[in-house]
N, C-alpha and C positions, 0 to 999 in steps of 0.2 A: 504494500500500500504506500503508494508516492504521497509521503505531506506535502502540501500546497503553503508555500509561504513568498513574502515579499523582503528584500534587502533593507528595511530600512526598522527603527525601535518597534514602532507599534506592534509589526509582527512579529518582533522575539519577547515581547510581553508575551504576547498570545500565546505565542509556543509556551514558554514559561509557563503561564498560568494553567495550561493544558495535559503539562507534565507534571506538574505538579499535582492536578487531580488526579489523574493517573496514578502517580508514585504513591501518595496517601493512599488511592482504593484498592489497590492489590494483594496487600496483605489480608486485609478483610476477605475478598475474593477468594483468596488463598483458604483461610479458613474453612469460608461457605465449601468449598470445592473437599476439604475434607470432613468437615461434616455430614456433607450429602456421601462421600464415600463409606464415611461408618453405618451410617442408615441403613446404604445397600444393603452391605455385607448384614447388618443385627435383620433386614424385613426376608434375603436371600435365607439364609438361617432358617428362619422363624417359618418362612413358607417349608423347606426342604422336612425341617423336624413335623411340620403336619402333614406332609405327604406323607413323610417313614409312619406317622401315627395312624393316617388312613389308613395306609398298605395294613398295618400289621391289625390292624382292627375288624376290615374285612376277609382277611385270613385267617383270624382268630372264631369268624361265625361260616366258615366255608363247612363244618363238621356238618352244620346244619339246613344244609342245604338242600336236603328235599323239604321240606319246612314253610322257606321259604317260597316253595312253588305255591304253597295255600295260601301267600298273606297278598291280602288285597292296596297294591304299593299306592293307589289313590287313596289309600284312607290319610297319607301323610303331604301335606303338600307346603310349598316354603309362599307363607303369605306377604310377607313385607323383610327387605333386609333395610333397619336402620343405619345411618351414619352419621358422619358429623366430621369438619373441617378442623385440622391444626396444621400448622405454620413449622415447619422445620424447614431451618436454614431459609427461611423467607421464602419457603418454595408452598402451594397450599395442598396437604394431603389427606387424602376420604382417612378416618376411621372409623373401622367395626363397629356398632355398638351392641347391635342384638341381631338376631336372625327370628324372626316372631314365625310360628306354624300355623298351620288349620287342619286340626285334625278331625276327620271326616268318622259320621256318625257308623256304631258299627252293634250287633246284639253282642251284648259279654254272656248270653245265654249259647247263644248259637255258634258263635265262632269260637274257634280253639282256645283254651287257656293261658297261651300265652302271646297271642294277640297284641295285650298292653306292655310287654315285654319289647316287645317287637315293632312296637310303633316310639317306644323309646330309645331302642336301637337305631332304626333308621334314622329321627330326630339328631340324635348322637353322628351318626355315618352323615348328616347331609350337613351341619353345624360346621363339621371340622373339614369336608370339602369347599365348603364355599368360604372360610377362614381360609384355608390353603389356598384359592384363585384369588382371593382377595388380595393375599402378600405380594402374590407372582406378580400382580399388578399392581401393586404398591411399589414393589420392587422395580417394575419397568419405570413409571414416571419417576422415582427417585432417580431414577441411571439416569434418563435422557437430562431431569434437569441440572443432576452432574456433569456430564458429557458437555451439554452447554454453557456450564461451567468454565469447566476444562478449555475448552475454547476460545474465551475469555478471557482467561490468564494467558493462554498462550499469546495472544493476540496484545495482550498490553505487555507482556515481558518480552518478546520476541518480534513484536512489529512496533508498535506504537509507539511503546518508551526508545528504544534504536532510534527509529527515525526520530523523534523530534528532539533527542537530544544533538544527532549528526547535523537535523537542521539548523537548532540554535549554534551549534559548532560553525555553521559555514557562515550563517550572519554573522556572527561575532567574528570575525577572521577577514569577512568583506571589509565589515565597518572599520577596524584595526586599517586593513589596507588603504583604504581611503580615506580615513584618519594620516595615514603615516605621509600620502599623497599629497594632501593637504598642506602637514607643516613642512615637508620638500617643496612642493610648490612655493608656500609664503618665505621658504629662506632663501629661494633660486631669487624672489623678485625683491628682497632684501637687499641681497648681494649685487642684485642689477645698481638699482635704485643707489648704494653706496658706491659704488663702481662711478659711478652718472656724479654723484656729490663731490668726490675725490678728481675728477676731470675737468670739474668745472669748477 
């Protein structure tokens, strides 16, 4: 990215005041960028252990599986997932708050005895799946708004602060020369001018 500047103060202010916002917000930046990285890693975690908790949960009721061929899976159905907003690293992320059921009317005469069991189970089995996608995608926006993070920084340490510091470098070096240009000029016509006095 080519900064765009001019030879004379006003735009090595600019530059200045420019780098200098820069250099203040980087650090901060820096931070954001690893606190969004621990996030990851603690919601990447936190989904992976409710996967292994699913996995080993519906492997735990696999004994029971001709069973399950009698239980009527509409009597369970997932009525509302609540949420609600917080702010890590200024970035804004859904949390959990409850997973609410409707559980569908059934005879406790007629249907097997363990029925209520089994709609517990399932309640159980659907709770900790949709915890677990919840992460996985908690986990995605956390990445991305790291990544764009990341980006970020790279962009102010590696483009932005370089270039306008080279710039302010090359004003200040113009002005110097034509500074220096200057008082050569005023001592050549010095030197005339006493040249001229001394003659006459």
């Amino acid at each position: 990215m080519a900064i765009k500047f001019q030879y004379n103060k006003t735009s090595l202010q600019d530059l200045n005041k420019q780098l200098k916002i820069r250099v203040r917000a980087l650090p901060t930046i820096k931070n954001k960028e690893s606190a969004l990285r621990m996030e990851v890693k603690k919601a990447k975690d936190h989904a992976n252990r409710l996967s292994a908790k699913l996995n080993a949960s519906i492997e735990s009721y696999q004994g029971m599986l001709r069973m399950w061929g009698e239980f009527d899976l509409s009597l369970v159905k997932v009525e509302d997932v609540e949420l609600s907003i917080k702010k890590i690293a200024g970035v804004r992320i859904p949390v959990l708050d409850e997973v609410k059921f409707a559980i569908g009317e059934y005879s406790m005469f007629s249907s097997p005895a363990w029925f209520a069991d089994g709609i517990g189970i399932v309640r159980q089995l659907a709770s900790i799946g949709i915890e677990s996608e919840f992460y996985n995608r908690k986990m995605h926006l956390l990445d991305h708004a790291r990544r764009k993070t990341t980006q970020k920084v790279n962009l102010y340490e590696k483009v932005q602060i370089p270039g306008y510091e080279d710039a302010i470098r090359k004003i200040k070096r113009f002005m110097e020369d034509e500074e220096n240009l200057s008082k050569s000029a005023q001592k050549i016509v010095k030197d005339r001018q006493q040249r001229m006095e001394d003659e006459a």
